[in-house]
N, C-alpha and C positions, 0 to 999 in steps of 0.2 A: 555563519548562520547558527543561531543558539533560539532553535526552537522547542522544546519539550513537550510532551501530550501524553495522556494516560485513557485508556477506553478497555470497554469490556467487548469483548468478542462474541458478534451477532452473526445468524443466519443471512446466509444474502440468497441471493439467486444461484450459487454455483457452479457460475461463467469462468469465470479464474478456473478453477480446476478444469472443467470441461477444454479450455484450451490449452492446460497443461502449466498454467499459471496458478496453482490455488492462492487464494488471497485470507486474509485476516480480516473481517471488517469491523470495525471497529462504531462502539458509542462512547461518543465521550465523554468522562467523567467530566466533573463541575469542577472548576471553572472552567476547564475548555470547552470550545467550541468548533464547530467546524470553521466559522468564519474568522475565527482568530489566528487561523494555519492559511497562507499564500495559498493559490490554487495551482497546479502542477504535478510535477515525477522525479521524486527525489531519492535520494540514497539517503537510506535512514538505518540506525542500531538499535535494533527491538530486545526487551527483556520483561519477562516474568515467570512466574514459578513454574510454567513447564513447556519453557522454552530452551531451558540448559545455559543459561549466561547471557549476557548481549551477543546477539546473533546480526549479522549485515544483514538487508531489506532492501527492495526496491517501492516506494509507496505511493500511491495516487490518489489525490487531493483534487476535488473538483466532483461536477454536473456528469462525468460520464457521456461526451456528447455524441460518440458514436453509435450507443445501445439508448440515448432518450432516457435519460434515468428523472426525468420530468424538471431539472431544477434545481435539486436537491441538493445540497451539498452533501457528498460521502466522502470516508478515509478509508480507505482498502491496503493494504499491504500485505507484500509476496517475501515471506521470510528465505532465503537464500538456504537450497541442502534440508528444511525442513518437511516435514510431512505428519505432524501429530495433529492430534486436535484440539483445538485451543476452545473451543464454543465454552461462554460462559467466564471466561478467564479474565481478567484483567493485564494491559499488558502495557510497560511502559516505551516509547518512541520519542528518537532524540532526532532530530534530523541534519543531518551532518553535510549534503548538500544538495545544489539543484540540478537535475537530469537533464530537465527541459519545460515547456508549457506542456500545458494537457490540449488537446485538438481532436478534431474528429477524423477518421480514419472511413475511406470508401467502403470496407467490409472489415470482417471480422477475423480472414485472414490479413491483410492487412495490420489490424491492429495486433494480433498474434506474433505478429516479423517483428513488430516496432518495442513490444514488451523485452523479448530474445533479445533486441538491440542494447534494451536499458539496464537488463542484469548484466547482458555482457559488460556495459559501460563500467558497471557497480563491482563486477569481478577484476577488473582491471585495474580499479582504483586501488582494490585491497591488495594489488599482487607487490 
């Protein structure tokens, strides 16, 4: 899988962190597109200037169909061991492989168990 993306780091709604997930969301720089990245949950190696080097990710590509995110296509990633703030940043993402489909989840816990599942996946791979 040799997909490459570059986006700057926008405000979202603050659900990733709220469950202990904080995410990266990303707007895509030109030419990319949302729609030119598969939709799913993949392991990906993020890097830009204050990220500290390529760092491992877990990142989600898709509608969000659990929280209704109306349609949209969004790119969200969970930088692995990270915590700075990235808002405004530009930051680039190579996606290295796929996790799973993206699907909707009965609640919120729910989807909180299934995240925990996917870094775990993505810490495993690295070991």
């Amino acid at each position: 899988m040799t997909i490459n993306i570059r986006g700057v780091v926008i405000r979202g709604e603050g659900l990733g962190r709220r469950l202990g997930w904080p995410t990266a969301n990303l707007e895509l720089c030109a030419p990319d597109t949302p729609s030119a990245v598969p939709s799913g949950v993949f392991r990906v190696e993020v890097d830009g200037p204050k990220v500290g080097g390529p760092r491992p990710g877990v990142c989600n590509v898709g509608v969000r169909p659990t929280l209704g995110a109306g349609g949209r296509k969004l790119v969200e990633v969970h930088i692995l061991d990270f915590d700075g703030d990235l808002y405004g940043s530009e930051l680039s993402v190579r996606f290295v492989g796929r996790i799973r489909d993206e699907r909707r989840f009965e609640d919120l816990a729910a989807l909180k168990c299934q995240i925990a599942k996917d870094v775990s996946a993505t810490r495993r791979r690295l070991a």
